[in-house]
C-alpha positions in Angstrom: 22.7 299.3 140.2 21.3 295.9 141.1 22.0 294.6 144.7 24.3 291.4 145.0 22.7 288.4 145.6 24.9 285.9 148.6 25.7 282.9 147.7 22.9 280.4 148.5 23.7 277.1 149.3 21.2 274.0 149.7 20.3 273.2 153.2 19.6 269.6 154.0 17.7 269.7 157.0 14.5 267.6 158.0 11.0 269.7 157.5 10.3 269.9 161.4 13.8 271.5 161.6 12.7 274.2 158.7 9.8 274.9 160.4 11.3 275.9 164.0 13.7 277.5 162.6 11.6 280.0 159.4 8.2 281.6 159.2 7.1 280.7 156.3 7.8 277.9 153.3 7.4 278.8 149.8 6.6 276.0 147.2 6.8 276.4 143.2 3.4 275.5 141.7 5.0 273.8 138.4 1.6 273.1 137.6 -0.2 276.3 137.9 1.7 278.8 136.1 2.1 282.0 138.1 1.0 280.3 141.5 3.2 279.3 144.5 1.9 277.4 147.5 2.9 278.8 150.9 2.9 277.8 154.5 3.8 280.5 157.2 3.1 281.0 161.0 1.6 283.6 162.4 4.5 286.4 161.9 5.2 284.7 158.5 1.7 285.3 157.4 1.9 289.1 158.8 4.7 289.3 156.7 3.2 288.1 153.8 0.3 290.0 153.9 2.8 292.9 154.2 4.1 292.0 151.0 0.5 292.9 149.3 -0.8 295.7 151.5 -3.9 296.3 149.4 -4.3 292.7 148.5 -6.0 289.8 150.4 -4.4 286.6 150.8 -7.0 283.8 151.6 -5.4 281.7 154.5 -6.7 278.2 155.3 -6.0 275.1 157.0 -2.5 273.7 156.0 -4.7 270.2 154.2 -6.3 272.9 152.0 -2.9 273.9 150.0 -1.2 270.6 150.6 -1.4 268.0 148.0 -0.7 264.5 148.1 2.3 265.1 145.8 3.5 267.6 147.5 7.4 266.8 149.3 5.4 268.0 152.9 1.9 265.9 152.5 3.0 263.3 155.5 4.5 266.0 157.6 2.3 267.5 160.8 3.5 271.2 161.0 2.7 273.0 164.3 -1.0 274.2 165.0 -0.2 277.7 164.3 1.1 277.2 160.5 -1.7 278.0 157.9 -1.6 277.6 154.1 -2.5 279.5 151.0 -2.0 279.6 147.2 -0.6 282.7 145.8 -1.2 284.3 141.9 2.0 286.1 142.7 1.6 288.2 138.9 -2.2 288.3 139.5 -2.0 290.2 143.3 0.9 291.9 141.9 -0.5 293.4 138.8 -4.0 294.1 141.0 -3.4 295.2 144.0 0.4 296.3 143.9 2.9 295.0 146.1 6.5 295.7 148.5 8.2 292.8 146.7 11.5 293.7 146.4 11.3 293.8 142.4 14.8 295.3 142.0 16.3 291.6 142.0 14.0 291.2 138.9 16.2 291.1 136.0 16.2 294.2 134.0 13.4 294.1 131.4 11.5 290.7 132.8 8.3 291.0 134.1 6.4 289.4 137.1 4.2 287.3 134.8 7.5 286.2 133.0 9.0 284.4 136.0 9.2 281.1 136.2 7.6 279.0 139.6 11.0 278.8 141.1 11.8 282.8 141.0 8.4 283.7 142.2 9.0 281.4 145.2 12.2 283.0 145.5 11.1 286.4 145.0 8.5 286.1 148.0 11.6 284.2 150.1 13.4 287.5 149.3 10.2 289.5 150.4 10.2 287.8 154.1 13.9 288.6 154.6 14.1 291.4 153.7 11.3 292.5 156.1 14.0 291.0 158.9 12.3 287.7 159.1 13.7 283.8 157.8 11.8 281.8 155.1 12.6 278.5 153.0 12.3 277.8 149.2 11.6 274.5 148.4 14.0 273.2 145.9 13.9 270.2 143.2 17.6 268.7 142.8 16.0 266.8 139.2 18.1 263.6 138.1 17.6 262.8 134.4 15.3 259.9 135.1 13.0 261.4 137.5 9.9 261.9 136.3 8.1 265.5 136.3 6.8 267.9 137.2 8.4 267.5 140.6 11.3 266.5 139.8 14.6 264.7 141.9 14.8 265.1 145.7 13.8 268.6 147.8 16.1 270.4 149.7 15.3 273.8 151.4 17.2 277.0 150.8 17.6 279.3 153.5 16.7 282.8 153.6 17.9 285.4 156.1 19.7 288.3 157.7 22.6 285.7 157.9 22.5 283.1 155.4 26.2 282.1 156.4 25.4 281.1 160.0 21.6 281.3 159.7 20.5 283.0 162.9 16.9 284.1 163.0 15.2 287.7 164.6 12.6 285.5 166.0 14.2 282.5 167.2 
């Protein structure tokens, strides 16, 4: 039986607020099929290298993953956040993984998901190892122009998505 998913609702807060309050930010790649940009402190990046025990995620410098069309270019994140681009499919299928795969829908596979649910499936990955994340989110109006579409909002990700209380805060 597949666990039930809580309700997720949009959070409008500003980026400096997302980033006191998570450990790591998860950005579709709608341009690099299979990839998803990520930003994470210190605990957010042990946690995410958690997530690929036998797999090695390349962290850099936050300017190294952040392009100039990306909704966080202009924002100064604290010293301790570092950045990387994930394959999620290609560490998956190589290395192996704790991703909690039983919110995949029955039948899909990892290299069948979209940029939006492998951002989500690593959001899911974070909470569930007792820690907060953020998904960024495109809101696309018909006339906006792609591939990042509409305005970002971040949803929220952990043990209590209601009130949103964080283990490390």
């Amino acid at each position: 039986m597949r666990p039930t998913l809580p309700d997720r609702k949009p959070v409008k807060l500003q980026l400096d607020e997302i980033v006191r309050t998570v450990d790591a930010v998860f950005e579709p790649d709608y341009d690099g099929p299979g990839w998803v940009f990520v930003w994470a402190n210190a605990r957010g990046r042990d946690l995410i290298n958690g997530l690929f025990p036998r797999g090695k995620i390349a962290w850099d410098s936050l300017t190294s993953y952040i392009g100039s069309d990306s909704v966080i270019s202009s924002y100064q994140f604290p010293a301790d956040w570092m950045g990387s681009a994930i394959h999620v499919p290609e560490v998956h299928n190589d290395t192996g993984s704790q991703l909690p795969l039983d919110v995949v829908p029955a039948g899909m596979q990892i290299s069948d998901a979209s940029p939006d649910q492998l951002a989500l499936l690593l959001a899911f990955g974070v909470e569930r190892a007792g820690s907060c994340a953020a998904r960024v989110e495109f809101n696309p109006q018909e006339s906006d122009p792609l591939p990042y579409p509409g305005e970002p909002t971040f949803m929220l990700y952990g043990p209590d998505p209601t009130g949103f209380e964080c283990p490390n805060q």
